[in-house]
C-alpha positions in Angstrom: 96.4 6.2 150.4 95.1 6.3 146.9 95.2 7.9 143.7 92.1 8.4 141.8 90.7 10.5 138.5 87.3 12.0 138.6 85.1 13.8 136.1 83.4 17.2 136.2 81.5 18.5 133.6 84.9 19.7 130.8 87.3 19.0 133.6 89.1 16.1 135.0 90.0 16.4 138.9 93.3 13.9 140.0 93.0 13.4 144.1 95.7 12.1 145.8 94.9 11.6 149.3 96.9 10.2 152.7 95.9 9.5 156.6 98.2 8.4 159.3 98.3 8.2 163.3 101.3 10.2 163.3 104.0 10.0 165.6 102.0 10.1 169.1 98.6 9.4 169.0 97.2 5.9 170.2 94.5 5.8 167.0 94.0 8.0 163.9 90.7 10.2 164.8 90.8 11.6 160.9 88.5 10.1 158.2 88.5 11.2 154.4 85.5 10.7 151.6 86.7 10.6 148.0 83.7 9.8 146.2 83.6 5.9 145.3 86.2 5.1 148.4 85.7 4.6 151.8 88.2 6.4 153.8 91.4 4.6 154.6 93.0 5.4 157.6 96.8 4.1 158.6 97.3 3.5 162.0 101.1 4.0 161.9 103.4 6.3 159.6 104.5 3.5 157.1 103.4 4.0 153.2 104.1 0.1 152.9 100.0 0.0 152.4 99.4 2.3 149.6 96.7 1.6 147.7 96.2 3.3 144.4 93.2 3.3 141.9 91.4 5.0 139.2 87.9 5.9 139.2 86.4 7.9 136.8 82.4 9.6 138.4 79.8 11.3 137.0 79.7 15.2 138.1 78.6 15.0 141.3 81.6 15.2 143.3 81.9 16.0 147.1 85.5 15.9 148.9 85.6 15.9 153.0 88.8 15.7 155.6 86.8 15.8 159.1 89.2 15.8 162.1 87.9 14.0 165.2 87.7 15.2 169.0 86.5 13.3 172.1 87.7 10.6 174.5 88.1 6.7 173.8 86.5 6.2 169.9 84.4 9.2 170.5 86.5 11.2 168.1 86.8 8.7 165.6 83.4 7.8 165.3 82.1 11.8 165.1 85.0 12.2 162.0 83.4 8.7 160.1 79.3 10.1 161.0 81.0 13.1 159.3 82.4 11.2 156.3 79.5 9.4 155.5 76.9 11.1 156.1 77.3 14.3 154.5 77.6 12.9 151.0 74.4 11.2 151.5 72.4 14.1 152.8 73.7 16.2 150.0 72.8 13.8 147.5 69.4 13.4 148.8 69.0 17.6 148.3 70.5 18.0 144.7 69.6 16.3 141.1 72.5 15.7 139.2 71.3 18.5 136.9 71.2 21.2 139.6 73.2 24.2 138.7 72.0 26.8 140.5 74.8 28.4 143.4 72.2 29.7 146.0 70.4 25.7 146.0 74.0 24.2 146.0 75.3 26.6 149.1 71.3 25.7 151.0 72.3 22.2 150.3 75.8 21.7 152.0 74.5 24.0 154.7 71.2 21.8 155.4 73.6 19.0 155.0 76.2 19.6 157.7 73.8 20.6 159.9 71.4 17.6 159.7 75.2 15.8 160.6 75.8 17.9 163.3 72.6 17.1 165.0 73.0 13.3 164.3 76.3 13.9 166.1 75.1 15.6 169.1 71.8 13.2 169.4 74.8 10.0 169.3 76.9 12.0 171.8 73.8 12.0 174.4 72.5 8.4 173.8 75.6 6.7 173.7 78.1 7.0 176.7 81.6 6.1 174.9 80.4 9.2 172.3 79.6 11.6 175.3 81.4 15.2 174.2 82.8 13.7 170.6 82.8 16.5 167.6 84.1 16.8 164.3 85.9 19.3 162.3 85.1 19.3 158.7 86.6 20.9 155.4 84.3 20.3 152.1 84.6 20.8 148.7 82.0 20.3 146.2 82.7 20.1 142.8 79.6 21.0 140.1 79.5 22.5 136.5 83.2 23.9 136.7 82.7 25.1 140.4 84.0 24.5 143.4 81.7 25.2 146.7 84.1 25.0 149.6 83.0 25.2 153.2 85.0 24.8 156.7 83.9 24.2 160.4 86.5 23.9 162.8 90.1 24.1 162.0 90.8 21.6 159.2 91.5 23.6 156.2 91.1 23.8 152.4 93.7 26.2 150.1 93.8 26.9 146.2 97.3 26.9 144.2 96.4 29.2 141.0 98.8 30.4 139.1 101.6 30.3 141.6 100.0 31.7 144.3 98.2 30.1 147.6 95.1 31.5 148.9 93.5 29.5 152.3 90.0 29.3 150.8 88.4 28.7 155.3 88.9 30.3 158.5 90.3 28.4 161.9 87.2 28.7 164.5 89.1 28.6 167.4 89.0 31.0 170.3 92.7 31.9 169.7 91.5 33.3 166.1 88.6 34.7 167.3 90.7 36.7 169.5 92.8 37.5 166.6 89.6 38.9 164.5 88.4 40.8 167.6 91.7 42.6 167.9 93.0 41.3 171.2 95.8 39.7 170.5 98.1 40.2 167.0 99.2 37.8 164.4 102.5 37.3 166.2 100.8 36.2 168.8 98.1 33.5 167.4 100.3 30.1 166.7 101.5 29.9 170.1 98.7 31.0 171.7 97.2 29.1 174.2 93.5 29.0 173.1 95.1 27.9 169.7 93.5 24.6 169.7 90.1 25.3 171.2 87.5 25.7 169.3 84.4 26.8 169.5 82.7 25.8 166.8 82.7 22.1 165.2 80.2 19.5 164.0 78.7 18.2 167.5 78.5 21.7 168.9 75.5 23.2 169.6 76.6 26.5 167.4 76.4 24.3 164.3 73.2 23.4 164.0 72.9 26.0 161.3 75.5 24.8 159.6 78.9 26.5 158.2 78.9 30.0 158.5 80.1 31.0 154.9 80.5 28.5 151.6 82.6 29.7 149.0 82.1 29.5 145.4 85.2 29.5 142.8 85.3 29.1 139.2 87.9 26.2 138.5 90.4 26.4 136.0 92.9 23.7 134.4 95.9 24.0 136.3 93.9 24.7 139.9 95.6 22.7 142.5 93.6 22.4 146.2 94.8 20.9 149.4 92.3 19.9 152.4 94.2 19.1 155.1 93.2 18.7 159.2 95.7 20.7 161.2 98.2 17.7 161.7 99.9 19.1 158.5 99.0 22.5 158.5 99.6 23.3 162.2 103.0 22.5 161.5 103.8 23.2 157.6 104.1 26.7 156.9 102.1 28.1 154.0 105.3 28.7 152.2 106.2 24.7 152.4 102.7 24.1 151.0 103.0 25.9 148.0 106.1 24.8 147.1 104.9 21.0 147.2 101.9 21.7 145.3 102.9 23.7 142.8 106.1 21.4 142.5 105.0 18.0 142.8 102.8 17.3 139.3 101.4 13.7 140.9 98.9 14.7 143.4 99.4 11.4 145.2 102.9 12.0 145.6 102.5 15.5 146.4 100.0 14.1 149.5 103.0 12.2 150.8 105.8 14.5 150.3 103.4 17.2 152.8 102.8 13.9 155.6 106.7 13.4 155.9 107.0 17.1 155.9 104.5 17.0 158.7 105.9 14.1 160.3 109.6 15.5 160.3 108.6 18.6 161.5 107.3 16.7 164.9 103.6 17.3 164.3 101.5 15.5 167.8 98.5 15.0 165.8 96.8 13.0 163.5 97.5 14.2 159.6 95.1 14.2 156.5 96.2 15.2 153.8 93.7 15.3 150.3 95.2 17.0 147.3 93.0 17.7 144.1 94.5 19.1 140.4 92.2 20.0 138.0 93.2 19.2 134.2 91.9 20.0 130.7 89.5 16.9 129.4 91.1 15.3 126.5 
């Protein structure tokens, strides 16, 4: 877990960030990137390993949470391709001077689908990786925007001004449902196709990339969660606002949503990155 402050253009962005195994599985399948730190995983629910730093970046900041599927490693390894090589393939597309939306949004997309075919071409060479996928939930930060994008069913939220807005759809074939009109909202978190989805990094549906990237202004006072659906499968929306519009350490906040997670019996993995945006002094 770590603490960390960044700098974007007049703004300063405090990330808080937290990754556990949870209270079933065998091996955490979530990675992180927070630019300037590798992703550090905890393969048990204790905190007794925080680390904390400050970093302080030039404006070129990216921010992943990439939940891994697939037997064995399989999933773990798809979640860490995810985490590292996105950052590098969208650094290779953009100058640090780059400010136009359209390049930025043809960037992540040509990004995460360069990954998802390095994914799928590891998944058919290598037997251990045979099936493995990725969700992924990015946000990058560039001249007081934020470009947010989604595949899968790890998500990203903004808390502005009291209010939560999810900033990505779930693509799973429960929600696709939901959009069609077969079954109703009442019906979606227990539904039994709630899980599967049908569209992911390692999936041959992704090789264009995500389907929509979102572009916000960003304001002091913003506060944004990523999270993989460890914490939000289980933590209603109501929960998560409360916490981040609550808890003024971001780092704190992280843990605060994990225990939540973890008291409320979550089976899965959980990720948890928060990001405040402040005023530059």
């Amino acid at each position: 877990m770590s603490s960390f402050t960044l700098l974007p253009g007049k703004l300063k962005l405090r990330a808080g960030v937290v990754s556990v195994r949870g209270n079933y599985r065998e091996h955490n399948e979530d990675n992180f990137y927070v630019p300037g730190r590798r992703s550090v995983r905890h393969d048990s629910t204790s905190d007794s390993h925080c680390e904390q730093a400050t970093v302080t970046l030039e404006p070129r900041n990216v921010f992943i949470v990439a939940d891994g599927m697939g037997g064995q490693q399989a999933g773990e390894q798809a979640s860490l391709m995810a985490v590292e090589l996105i950052p590098r393939a969208v650094a290779r597309r953009l100058g640090n001077d780059e400010a136009d939306p359209a390049r930025i949004k043809e960037a992540i997309r040509e990004a995460m689908a360069e990954v998802n075919q390095e994914i799928l071409g590891s998944s058919g060479a290598v037997t251990e990786y045979t099936n493995m996928g990725t969700t992924v939930v990015l946000a990058l930060f560039r001249n007081d925007r934020a470009y947010v994008a989604g595949i899968g069913d790890s998500r990203a939220y903004r808390l502005r001004d009291g209010r939560l807005e999810r900033l990505t759809k779930d693509h799973s074939l429960a929600d696709a449902l939901l959009e069609a009109g077969t079954i109703s909202p009442e019906e979606l978190p227990n539904h039994k196709y709630k899980n599967v989805l049908y569209l992911y990094l390692g999936s041959k549906d992704a090789r264009g990339g995500p389907e929509d990237i979102r572009v916000l202004d960003v304001r002091p006072g913003d506060r944004m969660l990523m999270a993989s659906d460890g914490l939000t499968g289980v933590v209603p929306d109501n929960k998560l606002r409360e916490v981040l519009a609550t808890v003024d350490d971001p780092q704190q906040a992280a843990v605060t949503l994990k225990d939540l997670a973890l008291d409320n019996d979550s089976k899965d993995n959980v990720t948890c990155l928060i990001i405040h945006a402040v005023a530059e002094s």
